[in-house]
C-alpha positions as a Markdown table, in Angstrom:
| # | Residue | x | y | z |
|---|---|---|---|---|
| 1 | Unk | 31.4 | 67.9 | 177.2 |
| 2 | Unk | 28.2 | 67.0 | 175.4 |
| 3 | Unk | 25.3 | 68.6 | 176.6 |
| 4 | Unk | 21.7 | 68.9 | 175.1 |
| 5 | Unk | 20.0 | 72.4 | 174.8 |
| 6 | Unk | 16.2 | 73.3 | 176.9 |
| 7 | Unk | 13.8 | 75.4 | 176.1 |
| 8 | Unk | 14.5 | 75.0 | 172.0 |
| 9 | Unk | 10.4 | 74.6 | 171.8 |
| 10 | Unk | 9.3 | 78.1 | 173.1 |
| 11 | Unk | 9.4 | 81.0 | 171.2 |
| 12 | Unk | 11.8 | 84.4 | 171.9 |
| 13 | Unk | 10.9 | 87.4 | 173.1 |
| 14 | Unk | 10.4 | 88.8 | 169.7 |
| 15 | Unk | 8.0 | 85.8 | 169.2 |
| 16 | Unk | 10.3 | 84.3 | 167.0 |
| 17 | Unk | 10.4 | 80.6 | 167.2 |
| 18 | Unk | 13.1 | 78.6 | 168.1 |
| 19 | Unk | 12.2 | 75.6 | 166.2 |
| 20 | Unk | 12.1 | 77.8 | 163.2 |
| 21 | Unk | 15.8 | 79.0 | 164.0 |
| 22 | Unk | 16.7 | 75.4 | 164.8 |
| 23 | Unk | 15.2 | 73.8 | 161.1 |
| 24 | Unk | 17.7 | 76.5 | 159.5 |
| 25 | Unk | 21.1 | 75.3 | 161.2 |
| 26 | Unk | 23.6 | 72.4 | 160.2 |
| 27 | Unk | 25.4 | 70.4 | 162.0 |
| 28 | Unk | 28.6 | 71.6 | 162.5 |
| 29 | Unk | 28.0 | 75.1 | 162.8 |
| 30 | Unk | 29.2 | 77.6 | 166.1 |
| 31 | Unk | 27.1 | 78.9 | 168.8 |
| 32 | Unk | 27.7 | 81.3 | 171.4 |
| 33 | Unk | 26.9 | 80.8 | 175.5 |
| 34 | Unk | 26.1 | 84.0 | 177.4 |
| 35 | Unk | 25.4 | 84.3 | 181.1 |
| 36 | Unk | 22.2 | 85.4 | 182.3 |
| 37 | Unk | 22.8 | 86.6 | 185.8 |
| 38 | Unk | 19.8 | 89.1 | 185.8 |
| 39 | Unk | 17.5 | 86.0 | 184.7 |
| 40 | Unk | 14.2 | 86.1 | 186.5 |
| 41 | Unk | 14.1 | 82.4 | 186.8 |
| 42 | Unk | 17.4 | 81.3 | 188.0 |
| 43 | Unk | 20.9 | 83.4 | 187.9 |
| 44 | Unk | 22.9 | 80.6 | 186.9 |
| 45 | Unk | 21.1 | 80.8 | 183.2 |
| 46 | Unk | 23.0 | 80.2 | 180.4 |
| 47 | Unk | 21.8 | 81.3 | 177.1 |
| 48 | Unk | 22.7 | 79.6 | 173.2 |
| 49 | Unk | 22.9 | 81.7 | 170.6 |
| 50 | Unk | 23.4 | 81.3 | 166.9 |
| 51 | Unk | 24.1 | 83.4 | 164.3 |
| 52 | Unk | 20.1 | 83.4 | 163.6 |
| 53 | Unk | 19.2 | 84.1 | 166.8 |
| 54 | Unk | 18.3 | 82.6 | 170.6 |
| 55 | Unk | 18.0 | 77.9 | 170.2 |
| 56 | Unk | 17.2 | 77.7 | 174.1 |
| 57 | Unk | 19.5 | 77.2 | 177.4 |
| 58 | Unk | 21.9 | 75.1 | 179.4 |
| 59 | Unk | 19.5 | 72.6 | 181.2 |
| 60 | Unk | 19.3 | 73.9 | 184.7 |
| 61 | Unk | 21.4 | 71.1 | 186.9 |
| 62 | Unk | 24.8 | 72.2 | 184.4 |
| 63 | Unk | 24.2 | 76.0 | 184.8 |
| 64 | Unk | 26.3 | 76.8 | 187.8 |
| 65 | Unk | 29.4 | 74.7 | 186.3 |
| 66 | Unk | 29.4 | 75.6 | 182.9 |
| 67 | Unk | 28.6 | 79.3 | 184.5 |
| 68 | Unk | 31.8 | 79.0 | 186.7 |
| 69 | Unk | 33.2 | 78.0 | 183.5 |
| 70 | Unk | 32.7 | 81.3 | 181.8 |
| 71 | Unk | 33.4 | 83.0 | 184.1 |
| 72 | Unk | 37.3 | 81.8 | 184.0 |
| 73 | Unk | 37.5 | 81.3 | 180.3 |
| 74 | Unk | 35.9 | 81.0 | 177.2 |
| 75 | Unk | 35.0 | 78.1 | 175.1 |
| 76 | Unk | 37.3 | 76.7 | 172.3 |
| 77 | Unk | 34.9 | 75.4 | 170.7 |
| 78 | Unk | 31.4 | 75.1 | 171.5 |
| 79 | Unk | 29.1 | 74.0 | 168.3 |
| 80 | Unk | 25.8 | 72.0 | 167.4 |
| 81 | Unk | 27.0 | 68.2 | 167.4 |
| 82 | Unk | 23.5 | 66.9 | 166.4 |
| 83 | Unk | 19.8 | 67.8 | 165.3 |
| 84 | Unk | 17.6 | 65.6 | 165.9 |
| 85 | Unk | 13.7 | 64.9 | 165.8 |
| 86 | Unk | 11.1 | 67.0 | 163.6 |
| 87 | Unk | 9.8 | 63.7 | 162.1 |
| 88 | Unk | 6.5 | 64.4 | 161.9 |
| 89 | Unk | 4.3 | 68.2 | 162.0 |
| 90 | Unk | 4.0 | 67.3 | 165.8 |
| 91 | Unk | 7.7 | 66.7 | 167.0 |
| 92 | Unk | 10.4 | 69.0 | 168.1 |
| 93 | Unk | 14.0 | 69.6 | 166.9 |
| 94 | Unk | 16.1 | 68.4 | 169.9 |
| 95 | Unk | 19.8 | 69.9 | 169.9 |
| 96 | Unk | 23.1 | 68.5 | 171.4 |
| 97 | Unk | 25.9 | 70.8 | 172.1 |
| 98 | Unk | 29.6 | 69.9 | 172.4 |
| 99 | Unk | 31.9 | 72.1 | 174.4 |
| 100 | Unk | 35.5 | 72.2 | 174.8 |
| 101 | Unk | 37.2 | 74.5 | 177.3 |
C-alpha cells in the first residue's frame, strides 16, 4: 500500500520543522507508525516517525484501516518510497509511504 504522508509542512511540538527533518532523509530509509488514540483531533491518528523525528500523519480517510491494521499486526515493512518537491525556497517536501503488512 502506497500512501502519501499530511501534515509534513507544520512544525512539531518542539517547534522543530518537519520539512527540515524531511530534507535530511533518503529514500529508502524505515519509518515507524504509532497510534494516536488520545489525539485531540481525531482518535484514528496515525503518527510517522523517523529516526530524526515526527514527518506528519496518515491522511485522515486511511486512519481507521491502517489503525485496525495495527492493532492486529505490525508492518513488515513500512519505508519512505519517494521525496518529492522542495524545488524552489517556496515549495514543500511531499512524502510517499509504502507499507506492507
Amino acid at each position: 500500500m502506497e500512501i502519501a504522508v499530511h501534515g509534513e509542512a507544520q512544525r512539531n511540538a518542539d517547534g522543530i520543522s518537519r520539512q527540515d527533518i524531511i530534507a535530511k532523509l533518503k529514500e529508502g530509509e524505515y519509518v515507524s507508525l504509532i497510534r494516536e488514540p488520545e489525539n485531540r483531533y481525531d482518535q484514528n491518528a496515525v503518527r510517522i516517525d523517523s529516526a530524526l523525528g515526527t514527518i506528519g500523519y496518515v491522511p485522515a480517510t486511511q486512519c481507521a484501516a491502517i489503525g485496525a491494521l495495527l492493532r492486529n499486526s505490525q508492518p513488515r515493512k513500512c519505508y519512505i518510497d519517494r521525496i518529492d518537491g522542495g524545488y524552489d525556497r517556496h515549495s514543500n517536501l511531499g512524502v510517499w509511504l509504502k507499507i506492507e503488512f
